[in-house]
C-alpha positions in Angstrom: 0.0 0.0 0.0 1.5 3.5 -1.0 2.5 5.4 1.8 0.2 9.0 1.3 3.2 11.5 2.8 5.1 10.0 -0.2 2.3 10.7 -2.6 2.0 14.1 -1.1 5.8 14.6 -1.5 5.9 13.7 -5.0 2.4 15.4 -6.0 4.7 19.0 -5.0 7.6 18.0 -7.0 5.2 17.3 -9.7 3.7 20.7 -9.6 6.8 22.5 -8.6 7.6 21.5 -12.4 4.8 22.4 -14.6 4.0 25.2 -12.7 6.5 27.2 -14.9 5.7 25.7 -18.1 2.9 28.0 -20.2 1.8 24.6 -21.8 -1.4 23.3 -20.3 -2.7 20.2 -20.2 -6.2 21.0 -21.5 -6.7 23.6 -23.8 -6.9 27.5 -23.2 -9.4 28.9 -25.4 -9.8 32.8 -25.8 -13.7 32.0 -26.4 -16.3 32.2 -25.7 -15.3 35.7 -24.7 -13.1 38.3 -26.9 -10.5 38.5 -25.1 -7.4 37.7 -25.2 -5.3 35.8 -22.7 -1.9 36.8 -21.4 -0.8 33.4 -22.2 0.5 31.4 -25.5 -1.1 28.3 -26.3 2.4 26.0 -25.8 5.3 25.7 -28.1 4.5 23.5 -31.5 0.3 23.8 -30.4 -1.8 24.4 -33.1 -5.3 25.7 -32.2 -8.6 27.1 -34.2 -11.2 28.6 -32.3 -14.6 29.3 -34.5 -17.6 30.4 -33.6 -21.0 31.3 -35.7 -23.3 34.0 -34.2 -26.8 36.0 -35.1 -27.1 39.4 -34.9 -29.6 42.2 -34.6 -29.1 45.9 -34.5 -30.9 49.2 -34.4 -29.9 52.1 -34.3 -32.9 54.5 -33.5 -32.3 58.4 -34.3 -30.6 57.0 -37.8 -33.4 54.8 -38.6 -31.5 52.2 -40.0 -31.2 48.4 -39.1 -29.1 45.6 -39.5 -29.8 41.8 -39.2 -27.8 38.3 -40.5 -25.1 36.1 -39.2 -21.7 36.3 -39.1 -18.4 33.9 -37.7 -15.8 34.4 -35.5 -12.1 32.4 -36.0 -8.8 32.2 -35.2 -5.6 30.2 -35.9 -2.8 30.1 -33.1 0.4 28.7 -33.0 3.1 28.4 -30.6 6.4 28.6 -32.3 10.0 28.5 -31.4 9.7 29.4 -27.6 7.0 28.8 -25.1 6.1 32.5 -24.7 5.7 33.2 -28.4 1.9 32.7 -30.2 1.2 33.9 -34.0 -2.4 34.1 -34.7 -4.8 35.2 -37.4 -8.1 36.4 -36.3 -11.0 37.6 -37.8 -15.0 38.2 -38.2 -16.7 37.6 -41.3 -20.3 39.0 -41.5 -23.3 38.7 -43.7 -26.1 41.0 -43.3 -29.3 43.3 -44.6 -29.2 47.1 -43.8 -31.9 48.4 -43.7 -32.6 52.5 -44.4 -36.4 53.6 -43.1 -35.7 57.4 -43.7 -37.4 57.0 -47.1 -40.4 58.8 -47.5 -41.9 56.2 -49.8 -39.8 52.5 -49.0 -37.3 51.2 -46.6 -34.0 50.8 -49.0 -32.1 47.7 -48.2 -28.7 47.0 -48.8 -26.3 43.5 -48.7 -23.6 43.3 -46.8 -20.9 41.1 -46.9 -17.2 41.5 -45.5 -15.1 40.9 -43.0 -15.6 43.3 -39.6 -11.9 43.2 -38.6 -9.0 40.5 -40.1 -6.0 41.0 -38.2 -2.5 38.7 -38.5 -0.2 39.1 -35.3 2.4 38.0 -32.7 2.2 37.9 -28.9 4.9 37.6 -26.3 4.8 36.8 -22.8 6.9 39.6 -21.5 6.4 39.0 -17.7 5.2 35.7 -15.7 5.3 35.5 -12.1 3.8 32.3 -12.1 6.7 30.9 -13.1 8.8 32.8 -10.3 6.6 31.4 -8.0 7.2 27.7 -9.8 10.6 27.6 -8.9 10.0 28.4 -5.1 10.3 25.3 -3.3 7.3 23.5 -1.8 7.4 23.0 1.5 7.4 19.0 2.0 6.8 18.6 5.3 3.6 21.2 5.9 0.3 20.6 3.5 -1.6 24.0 5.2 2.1 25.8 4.1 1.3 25.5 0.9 -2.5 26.8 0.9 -1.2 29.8 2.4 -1.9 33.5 0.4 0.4 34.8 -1.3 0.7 38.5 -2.0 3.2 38.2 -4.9 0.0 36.2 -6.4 -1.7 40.0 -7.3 1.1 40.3 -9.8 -0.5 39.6 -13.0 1.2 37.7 -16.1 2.0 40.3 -18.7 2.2 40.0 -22.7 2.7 42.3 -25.7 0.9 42.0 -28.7 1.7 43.9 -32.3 -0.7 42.9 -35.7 -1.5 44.2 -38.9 -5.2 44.6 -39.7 -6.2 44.9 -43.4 -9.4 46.3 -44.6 -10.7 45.8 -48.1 -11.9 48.7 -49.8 -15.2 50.4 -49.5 -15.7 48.0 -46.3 -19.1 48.8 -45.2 -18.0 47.7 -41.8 -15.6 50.4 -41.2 -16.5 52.6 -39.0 -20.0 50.8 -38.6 -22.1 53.7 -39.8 -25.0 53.9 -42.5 -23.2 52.8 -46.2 -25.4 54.9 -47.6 -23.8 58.4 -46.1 -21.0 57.5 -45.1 -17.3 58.9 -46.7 -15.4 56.5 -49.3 -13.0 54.0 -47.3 -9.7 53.1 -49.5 -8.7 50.5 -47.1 -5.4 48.8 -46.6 -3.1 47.6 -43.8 -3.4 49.3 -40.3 -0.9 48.5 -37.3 -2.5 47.3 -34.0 -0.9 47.3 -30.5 -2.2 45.8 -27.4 -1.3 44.7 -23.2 -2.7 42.1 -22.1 -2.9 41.1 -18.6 -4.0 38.1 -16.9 -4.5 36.8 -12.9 -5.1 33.3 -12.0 -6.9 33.6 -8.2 -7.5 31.1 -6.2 -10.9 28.9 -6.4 -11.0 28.9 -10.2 -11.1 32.5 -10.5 -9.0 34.4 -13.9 -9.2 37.7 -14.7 -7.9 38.8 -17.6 -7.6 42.6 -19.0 -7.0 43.9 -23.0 -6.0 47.6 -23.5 -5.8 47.9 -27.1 -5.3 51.1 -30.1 -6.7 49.7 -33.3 -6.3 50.9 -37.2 -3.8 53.2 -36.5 -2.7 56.1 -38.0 -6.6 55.7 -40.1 -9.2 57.8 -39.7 -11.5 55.4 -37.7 -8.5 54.3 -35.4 -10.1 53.3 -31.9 -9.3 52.7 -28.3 -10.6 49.5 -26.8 -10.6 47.8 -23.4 -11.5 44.4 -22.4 -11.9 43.1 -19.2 -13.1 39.4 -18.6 -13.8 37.3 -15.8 -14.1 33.5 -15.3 -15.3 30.8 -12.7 -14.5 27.3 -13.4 -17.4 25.6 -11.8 -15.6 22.3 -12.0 -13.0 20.5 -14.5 -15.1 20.4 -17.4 -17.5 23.9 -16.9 -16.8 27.5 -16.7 -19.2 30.7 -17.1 -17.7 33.8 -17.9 -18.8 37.9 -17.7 -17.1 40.2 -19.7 -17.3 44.2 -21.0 -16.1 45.9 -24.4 -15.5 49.6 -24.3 -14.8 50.7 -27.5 -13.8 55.0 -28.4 -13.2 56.5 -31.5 -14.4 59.4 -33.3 -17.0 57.6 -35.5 -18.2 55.1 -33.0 -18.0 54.2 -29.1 -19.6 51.4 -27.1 -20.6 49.3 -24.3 -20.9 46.0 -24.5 -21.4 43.0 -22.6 -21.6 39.5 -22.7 -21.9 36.9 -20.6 -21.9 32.6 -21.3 -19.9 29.5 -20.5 -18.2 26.5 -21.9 -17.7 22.8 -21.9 -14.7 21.0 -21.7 -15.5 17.9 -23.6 -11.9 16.5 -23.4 -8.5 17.9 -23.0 -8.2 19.0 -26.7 -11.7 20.1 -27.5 -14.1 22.9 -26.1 -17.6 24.0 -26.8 -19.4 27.1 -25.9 -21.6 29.8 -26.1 -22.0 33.6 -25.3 -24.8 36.7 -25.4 -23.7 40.1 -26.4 -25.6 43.2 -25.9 -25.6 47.2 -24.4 -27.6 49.5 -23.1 -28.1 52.5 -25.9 -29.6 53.1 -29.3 -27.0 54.1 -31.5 -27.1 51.6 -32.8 -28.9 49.1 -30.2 -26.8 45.6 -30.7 -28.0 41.8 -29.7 -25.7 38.8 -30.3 -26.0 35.2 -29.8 -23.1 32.9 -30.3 -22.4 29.5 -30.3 -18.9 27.8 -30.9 -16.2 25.3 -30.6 -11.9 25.2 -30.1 -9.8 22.7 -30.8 -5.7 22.0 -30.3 -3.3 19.4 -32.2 -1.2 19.3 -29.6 2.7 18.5 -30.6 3.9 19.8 -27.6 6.7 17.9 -26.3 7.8 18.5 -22.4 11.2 18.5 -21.5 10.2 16.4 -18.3 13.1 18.1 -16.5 13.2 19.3 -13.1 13.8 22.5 -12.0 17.2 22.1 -10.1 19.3 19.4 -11.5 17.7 18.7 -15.1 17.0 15.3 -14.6 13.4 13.4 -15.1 11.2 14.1 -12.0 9.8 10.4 -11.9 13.0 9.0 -12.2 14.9 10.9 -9.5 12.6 9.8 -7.0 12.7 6.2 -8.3 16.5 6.7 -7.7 16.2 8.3 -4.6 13.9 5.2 -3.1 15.8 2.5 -4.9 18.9 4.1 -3.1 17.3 3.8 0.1 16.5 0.7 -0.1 19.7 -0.9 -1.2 21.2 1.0 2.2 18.4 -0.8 3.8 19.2 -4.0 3.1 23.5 -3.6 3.6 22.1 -2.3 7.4 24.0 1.1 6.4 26.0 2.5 9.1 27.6 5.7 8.0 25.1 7.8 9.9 26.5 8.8 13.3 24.0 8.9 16.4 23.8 12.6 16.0 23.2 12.6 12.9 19.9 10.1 12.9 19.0 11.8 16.1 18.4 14.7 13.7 16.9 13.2 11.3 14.1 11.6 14.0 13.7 15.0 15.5 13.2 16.5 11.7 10.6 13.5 11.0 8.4 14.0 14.2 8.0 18.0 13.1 6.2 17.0 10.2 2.7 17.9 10.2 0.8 16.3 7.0 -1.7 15.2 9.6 -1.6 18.5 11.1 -5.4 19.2 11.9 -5.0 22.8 13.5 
């Protein structure tokens, strides 16, 4: 029968280890939310996140509507070092706007484009999760290693740079009436954004997107993101998040709440509302969608201080023991295992207080 102090022992190695690894061993989906995390999905990980949605807006002192469906993706990869992600991201949408100024007839007009297509790099800059990886566990006290940890405030940081590219005439850009608005050339626009991420205790994350769109355009915006998510269990989480988006042409408010579904460690499903609280225009969103990783990821199985295989330094270390068992090893002097007793009996894995 296993001994449990030795499980317990060789659980913290264990996590001592893959606590500074960005690699997960389930997937980390951006959806169902827009965010986007502080974190890469792993070196050589291939993900695609998708999701199809309905939409319905109104936008009252304009008289105009818009209704159809649309789809949200992305592509991520982790290449060449575990902080590193490229990605592709879009939204393609297909709608009917709707003018009702017309004296005689509503005029309607097809739409069909993407809303934003965007190819870029992220970088984990700053992860204190790591730093707090390599601290030691404390082997000999379970309630040690449950205690709060300031340093646990400090959020993982990354740095994200992308080029968006518009087609021309987009009636998407800067989400006004097609009808009125100015002639939009198009082209390539840089993007920049922080994001910023905190795993709490409890299943708690919240993570935080500060973001400058299209810039150097004429419909460049500001946007902030700020998402928060409660894993209910292993396989479901629900999630609240707002959008602010500022700009000259267009600012927002936006909310969305929803959950997912961890139907195994390489495949997700979810689903999310989105909606705000004005009329200019008024906007309604319902989404349902899927992520899935091909997962090449190949871990160094190393531990932290001496590089060698975790499983395989303990099997040396009780191997060792027991061959000194069985020769009645001498070489400790009576001080010496009167030390070692007195170490043993401080041990509190049964402490109850």
């Amino acid at each position: 029968m296993l001994n449990p102090k030795i499980v317990f022992t060789y659980v913290l190695l264990l996590a001592s280890f893959t606590a500074t690894a960005q690699y997960t061993e389930v997937i980390n989906s951006n959806r169902p939310g827009v965010s986007r995390s502080a974190f890469s999905v792993g070196k050589n990980v291939a993900q695609f996140e998708v999701g199809p949605y309905l939409v319905k807006e109104e936008h009252t002192p304009l008289k105009n509507e818009a209704s159809g469906f649309g789809i949200d993706f992305a592509a991520r990869y982790g290449l060449l070092w575990e902080q590193l992600e490229l990605n592709i991201e879009g939204t393609y949408q297909n709608d009917t706007f709707t003018d009702n100024r017309s004296v005689n007839s509503p005029i309607e007009t097809d739409r069909a484009n993407f809303r934003y297509l965007t190819l870029g790099a992220k970088y984990l800059v700053y992860d204190p999760y790591k730093k707090l990886g390599e601290e030691k566990p404390n082997i000999f006290s379970y309630h040690a290693n449950r205690k709060f940890r300031w340093s646990s405030l400090i959020p993982a940081v990354s740095i994200y740079v992308g080029a968006n590219y518009d087609a021309k005439n987009n009636s998407y850009v800067p989400y006004t009436n097609p009808l009125t608005r100015p002639n939009y050339e198009g082209g390539f626009s840089p993007k920049v954004m922080i994001s910023t991420q905190h795993n709490f205790n409890s299943g708690w994350v919240l993570v935080m997107n500060f973001a400058k769109d299209r810039i150097g355009s004429d419909y460049s915006d500001f946007q902030y993101i700020l998402t928060l998510t409660k894993a209910i269990n292993q396989q479901w989480v629900l999630f609240g998040e707002t959008e602010g988006i500022k700009s000259d042409y267009y600012a927002d408010n936006l909310f969305r709440f929803g959950g997912a579904y961890l139907w195994n460690k390489d495949f997700q499903l979810d689903t999310a509302v989105t909606f705000n609280t004005k009329d200019t225009p008024s906007v309604f969103s319902f989404n349902f969608g899927a992520s899935y990783r091909l997962d090449f990821h190949k871990d160094p199985d190393t531990d932290i201080d001496n590089g060698t295989n975790v499983l395989e330094e303990y099997e040396r270390k009780a191997n060792r023991n027991k061959k000194n068992k069985k020769k009645g090893d001498d070489s400790d002097t009576p001080s010496d295992s009167g030390k070692r007793k007195k170490e043993t009996k401080e041990i509190d894995f049964d402490d109850e207080n």
